[in-house]
C-alpha positions as CSV (number, residue, x, y, z in Angstrom):
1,X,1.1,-1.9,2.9
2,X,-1.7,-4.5,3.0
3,X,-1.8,-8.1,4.0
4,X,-2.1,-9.6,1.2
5,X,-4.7,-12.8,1.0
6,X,-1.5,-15.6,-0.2
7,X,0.2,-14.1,2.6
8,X,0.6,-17.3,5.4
9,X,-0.1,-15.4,8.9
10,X,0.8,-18.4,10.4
11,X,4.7,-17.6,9.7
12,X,5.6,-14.6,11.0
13,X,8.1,-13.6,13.7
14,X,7.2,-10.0,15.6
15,X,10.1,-8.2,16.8
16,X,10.7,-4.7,18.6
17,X,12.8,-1.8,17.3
18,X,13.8,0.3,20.2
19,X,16.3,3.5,20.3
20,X,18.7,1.6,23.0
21,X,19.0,-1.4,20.6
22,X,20.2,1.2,17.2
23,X,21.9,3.2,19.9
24,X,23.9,0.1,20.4
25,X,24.3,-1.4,16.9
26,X,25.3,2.3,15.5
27,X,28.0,2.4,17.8
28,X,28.8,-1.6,17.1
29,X,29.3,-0.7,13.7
30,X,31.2,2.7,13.9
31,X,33.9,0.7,15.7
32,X,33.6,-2.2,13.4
33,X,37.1,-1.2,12.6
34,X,39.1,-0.9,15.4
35,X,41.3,2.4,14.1
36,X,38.1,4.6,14.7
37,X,38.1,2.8,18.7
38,X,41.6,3.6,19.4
39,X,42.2,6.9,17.2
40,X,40.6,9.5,19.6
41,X,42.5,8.7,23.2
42,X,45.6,7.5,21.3
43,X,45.5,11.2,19.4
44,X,44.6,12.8,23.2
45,X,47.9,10.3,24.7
46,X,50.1,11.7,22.0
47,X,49.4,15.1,22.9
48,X,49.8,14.4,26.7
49,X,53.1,13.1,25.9
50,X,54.4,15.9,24.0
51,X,53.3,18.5,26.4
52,X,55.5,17.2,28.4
53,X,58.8,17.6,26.2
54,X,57.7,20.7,24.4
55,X,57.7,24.2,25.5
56,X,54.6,25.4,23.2
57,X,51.5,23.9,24.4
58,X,49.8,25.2,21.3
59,X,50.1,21.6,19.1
60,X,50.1,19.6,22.3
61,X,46.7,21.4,23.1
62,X,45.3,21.5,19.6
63,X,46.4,17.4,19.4
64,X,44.1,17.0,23.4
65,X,41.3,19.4,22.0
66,X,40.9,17.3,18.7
67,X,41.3,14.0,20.2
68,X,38.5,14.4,22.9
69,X,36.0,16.3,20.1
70,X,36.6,12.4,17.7
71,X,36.0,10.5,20.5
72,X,32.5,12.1,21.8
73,X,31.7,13.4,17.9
74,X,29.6,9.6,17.3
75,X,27.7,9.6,20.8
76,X,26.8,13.1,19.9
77,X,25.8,12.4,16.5
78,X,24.1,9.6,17.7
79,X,22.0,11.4,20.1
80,X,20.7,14.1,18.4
81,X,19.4,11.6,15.4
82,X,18.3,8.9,18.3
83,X,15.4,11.6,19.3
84,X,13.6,11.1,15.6
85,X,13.5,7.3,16.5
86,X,10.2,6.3,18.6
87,X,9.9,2.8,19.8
88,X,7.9,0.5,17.7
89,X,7.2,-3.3,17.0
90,X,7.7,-4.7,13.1
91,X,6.0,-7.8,11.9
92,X,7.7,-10.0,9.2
93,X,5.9,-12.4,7.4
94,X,6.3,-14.6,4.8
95,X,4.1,-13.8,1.9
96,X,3.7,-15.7,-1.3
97,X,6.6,-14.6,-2.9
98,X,8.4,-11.9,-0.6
99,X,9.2,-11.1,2.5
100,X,6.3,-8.3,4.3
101,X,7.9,-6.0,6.8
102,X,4.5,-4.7,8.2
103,X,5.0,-1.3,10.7
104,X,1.7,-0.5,11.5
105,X,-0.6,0.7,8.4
106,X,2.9,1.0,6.7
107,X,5.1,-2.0,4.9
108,X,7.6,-3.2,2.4
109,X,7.4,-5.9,0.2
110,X,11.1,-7.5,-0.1
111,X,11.3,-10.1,-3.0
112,X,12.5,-13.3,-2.2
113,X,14.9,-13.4,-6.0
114,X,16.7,-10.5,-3.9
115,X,17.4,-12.0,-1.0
116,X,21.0,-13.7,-1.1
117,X,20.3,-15.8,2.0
118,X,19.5,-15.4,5.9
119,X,21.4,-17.0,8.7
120,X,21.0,-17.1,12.7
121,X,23.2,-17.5,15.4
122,X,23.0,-17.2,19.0
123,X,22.5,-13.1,19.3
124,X,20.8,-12.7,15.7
125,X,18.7,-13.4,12.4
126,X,20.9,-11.7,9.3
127,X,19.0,-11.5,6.1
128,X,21.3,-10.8,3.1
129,X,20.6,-9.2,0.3
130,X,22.2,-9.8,-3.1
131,X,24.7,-7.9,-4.2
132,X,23.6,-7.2,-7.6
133,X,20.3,-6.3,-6.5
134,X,21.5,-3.9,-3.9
135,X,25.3,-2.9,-4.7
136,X,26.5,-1.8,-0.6
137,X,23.2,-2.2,0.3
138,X,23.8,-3.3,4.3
139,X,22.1,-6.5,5.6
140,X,18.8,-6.4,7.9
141,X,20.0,-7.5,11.5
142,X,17.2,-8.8,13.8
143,X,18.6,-9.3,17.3
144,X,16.7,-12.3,18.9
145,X,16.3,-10.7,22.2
146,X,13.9,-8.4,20.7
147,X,11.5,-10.8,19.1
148,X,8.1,-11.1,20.8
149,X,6.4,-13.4,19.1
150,X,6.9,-16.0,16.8
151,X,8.6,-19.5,16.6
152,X,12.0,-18.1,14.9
153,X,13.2,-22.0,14.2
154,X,10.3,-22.8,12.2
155,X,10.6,-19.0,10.7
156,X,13.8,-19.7,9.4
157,X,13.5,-22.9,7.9
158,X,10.5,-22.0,6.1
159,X,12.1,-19.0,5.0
160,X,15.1,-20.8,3.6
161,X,12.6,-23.3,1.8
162,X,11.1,-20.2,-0.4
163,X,14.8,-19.2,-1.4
164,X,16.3,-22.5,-2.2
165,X,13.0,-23.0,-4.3
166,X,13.9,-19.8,-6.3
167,X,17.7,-20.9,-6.7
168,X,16.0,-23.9,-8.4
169,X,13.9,-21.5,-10.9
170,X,17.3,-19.2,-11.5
171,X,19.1,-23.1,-12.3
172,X,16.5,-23.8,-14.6
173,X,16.4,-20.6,-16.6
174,X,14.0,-18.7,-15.2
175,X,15.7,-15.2,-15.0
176,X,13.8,-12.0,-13.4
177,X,11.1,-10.1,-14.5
178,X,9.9,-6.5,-14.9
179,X,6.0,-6.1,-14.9
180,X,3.7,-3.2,-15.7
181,X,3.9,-0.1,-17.5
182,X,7.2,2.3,-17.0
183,X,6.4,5.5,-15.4
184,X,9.7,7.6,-15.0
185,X,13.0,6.1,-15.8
186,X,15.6,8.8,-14.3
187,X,19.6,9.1,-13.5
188,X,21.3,9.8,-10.5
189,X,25.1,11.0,-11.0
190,X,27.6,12.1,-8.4
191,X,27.0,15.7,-9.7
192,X,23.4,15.7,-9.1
193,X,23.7,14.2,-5.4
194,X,26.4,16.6,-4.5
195,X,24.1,18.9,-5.3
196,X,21.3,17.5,-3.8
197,X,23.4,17.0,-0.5
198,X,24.3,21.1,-0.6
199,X,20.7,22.3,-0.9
200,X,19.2,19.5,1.6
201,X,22.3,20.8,4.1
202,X,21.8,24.5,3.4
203,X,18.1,24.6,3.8
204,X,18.2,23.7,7.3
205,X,19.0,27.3,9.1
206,X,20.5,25.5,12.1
207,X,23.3,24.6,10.4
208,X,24.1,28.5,10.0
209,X,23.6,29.1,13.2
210,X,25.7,26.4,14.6
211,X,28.4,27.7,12.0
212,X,28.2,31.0,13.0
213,X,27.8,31.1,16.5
214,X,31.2,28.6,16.5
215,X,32.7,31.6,14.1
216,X,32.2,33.8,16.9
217,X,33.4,32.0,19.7
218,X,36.7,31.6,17.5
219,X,37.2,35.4,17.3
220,X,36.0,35.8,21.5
221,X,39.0,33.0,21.8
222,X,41.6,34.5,20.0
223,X,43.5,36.3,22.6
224,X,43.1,33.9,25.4
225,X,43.7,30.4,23.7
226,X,45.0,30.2,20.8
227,X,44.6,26.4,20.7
228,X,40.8,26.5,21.9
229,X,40.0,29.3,19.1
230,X,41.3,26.8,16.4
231,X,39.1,24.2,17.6
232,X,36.4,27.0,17.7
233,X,37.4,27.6,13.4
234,X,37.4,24.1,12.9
235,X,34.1,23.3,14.6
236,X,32.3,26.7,12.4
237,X,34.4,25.3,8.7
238,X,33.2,21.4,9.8
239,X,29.4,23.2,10.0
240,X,30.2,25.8,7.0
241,X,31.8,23.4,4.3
242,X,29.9,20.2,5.8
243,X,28.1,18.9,2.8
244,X,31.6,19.4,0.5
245,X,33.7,17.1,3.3
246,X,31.0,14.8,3.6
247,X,30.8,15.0,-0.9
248,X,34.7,14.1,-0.9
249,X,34.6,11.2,1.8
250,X,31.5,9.4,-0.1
251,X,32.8,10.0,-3.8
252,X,34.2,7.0,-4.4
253,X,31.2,4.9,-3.0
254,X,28.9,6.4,-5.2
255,X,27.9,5.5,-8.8
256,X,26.5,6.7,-11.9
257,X,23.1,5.0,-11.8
258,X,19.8,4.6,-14.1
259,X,16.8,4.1,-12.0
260,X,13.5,2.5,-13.7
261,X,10.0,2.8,-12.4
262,X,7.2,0.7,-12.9
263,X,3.5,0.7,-12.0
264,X,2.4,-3.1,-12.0
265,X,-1.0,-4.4,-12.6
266,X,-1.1,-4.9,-9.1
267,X,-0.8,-1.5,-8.1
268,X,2.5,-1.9,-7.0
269,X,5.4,0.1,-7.9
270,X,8.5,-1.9,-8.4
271,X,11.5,0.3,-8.5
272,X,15.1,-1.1,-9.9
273,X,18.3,-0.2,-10.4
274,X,21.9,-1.9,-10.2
275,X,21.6,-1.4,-6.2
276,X,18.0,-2.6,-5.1
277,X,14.8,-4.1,-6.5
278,X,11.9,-3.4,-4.6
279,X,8.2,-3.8,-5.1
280,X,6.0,-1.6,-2.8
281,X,2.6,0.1,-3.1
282,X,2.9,3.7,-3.3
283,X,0.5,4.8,-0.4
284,X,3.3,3.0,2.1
285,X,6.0,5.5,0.6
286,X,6.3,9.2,2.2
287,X,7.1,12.1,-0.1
288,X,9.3,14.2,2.2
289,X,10.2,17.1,0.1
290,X,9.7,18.6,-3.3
291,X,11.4,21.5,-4.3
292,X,12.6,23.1,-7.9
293,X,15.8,20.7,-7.8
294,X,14.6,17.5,-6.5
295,X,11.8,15.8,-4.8
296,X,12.6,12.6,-1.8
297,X,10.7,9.8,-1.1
298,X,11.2,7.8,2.2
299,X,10.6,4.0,2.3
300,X,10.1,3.2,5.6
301,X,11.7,0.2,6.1
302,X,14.1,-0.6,8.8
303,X,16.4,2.8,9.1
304,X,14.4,3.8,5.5
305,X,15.3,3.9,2.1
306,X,15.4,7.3,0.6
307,X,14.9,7.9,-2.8
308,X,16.3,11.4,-4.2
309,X,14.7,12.0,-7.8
310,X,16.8,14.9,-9.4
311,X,14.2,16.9,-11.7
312,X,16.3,18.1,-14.4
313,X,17.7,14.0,-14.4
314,X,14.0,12.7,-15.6
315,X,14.5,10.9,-19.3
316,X,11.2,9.6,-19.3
317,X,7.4,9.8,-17.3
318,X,5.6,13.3,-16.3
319,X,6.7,14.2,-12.7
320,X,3.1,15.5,-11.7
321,X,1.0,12.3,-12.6
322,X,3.9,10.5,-10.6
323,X,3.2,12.5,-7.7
324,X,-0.3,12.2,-8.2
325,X,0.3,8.2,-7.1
326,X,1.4,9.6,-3.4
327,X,-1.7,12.1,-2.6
């Protein structure tokens, strides 16, 4: 995104996003609740226990084997996505009416109507969004040993000025806005992304592999472990029937939604629905795959925002003069 001219350089804060500091804050808030700390070496206690009163080792085993794969499954899962990350440093600053999160010759405009407030304490700045701007949208955590630059005191307070001057506006009557001319207007239902979620999974021929190769090892195991060639079948079925698991456990988080986007005068695109309000120029957004189903655009803000537009979905705008705005 570009610097705008209203944007005050003079208030900015520049902070670094590194892969120990996610690596960290993923696990932080995996074991936000304490069950998913304790679960694994409780489950692997419970099966030392029993192999000592039971004659079959079989549960006792299959209790160990499945206790020690929970415990290492997020450090592995972790890993293997921390490789994508590279190290890189983030400039916020305070423009004349949003927040700029400028990475480089890419950026995100965050409106400062969505922004439900930002607080700091000794470890790190929180900015909040609103909840009926971003439904379970998760707040932006800055820790405050990784800002480089910047007087964060002075960051803050003027940053708190810009919101308490728009909870004045919203006391007043001034409600918000929608500017430009609609482009596509689309739905997302929990069919369509449990769709989506199957052909994104099953394109990937890894995931086949993996499946397969943990299939086999299951059969090679049968006579010698039983125990170890269930873990084997449970392992190649997590791989197999993956995006159907993960489809069940996310269900009831997900929502029926209408999606609305418009190309202001600006040359900004501001995108809404009943989760998130954003206003961003479409050369700062990444179209990262379009197939006969779908197509997926990245905004790459923070972790990213991905946008999944389901084809047959569309109720309005031509889906090749949209894409025509990302070439």
């Amino acid at each position: 995104m570009e610097k705008e001219n209203h944007i005050v350089s003079d208030y900015k804060i520049t902070y670094n996003i590194k892969r120990k500091d996610i690596f960290v804050y993923s696990l932080k808030e995996f074991y936000k609740n304490k069950l998913q700390f304790f679960f694994g070496p409780l489950t692997i206690l419970i099966g030392i226990i029993l192999s000592m009163t039971l004659k079959k080792v079989f549960i006792t085993n299959l209790l160990i084997c499945f206790g020690v794969f929970y415990s290492i499954l997020p450090y592995i899962v972790l890993l293997f996505n921390i490789i994508k990350i590279k190290n890189h440093t983030v400039e916020l600053v305070l423009g004349h009416n949003g927040l700029n999160f400028i990475d480089g010759n890419k950026g995100l405009k965050v409106k400062y109507e969505n922004i439900e407030k930002v607080s700091m304490d000794d470890s790190s700045i929180r900015i909040i969004p609103k909840k009926e701007d971003y439904g379970n949208a998760k707040e932006i955590s800055i820790p405050r040993s990784s800002i480089n630059e910047g007087d964060i005191k002075e960051f803050i307070e003027r940053l708190n000025s810009k919101l308490n001057t728009i909870k004045v506006k919203d006391s007043l009557g001034h409600g918000k806005f929608k500017e430009g001319t609609l482009v596509l207007k689309y739905n997302i239902t929990k069919e369509s992304l449990k769709h989506i979620m199957k052909v994104e999974y099953y394109d990937k021929k890894k995931h086949h592999i993996h499946g397969i190769i943990f299939a086999i090892l299951s059969g090679l195991t049968f006579n010698i472990n039983k125990s170890m060639c269930l873990s084997f079948m449970l392992l190649s079925s997590l791989y197999i029937f993956h995006p159907s698991i993960a489809y069940l456990f996310r269900r009831g988080s997900m929502e029926n939604v209408d999606v609305l986007v418009y190309l202001c005068k600006d040359g900004y695109l501001e995108i809404v629905d009943n989760k998130m309000r954003i206003k961003i120029k479409p050369t700062a957004m990444k179209l990262v795959d379009n197939n006969n189903i779908f197509f997926k655009l990245l905004i790459p803000v923070k972790k990213g925002i991905v946008l999944y537009v389901p084809k047959n979905n569309i109720k309005e705008g031509n889906i090749e003069t949209f894409l025509k705005l990302f070439s």
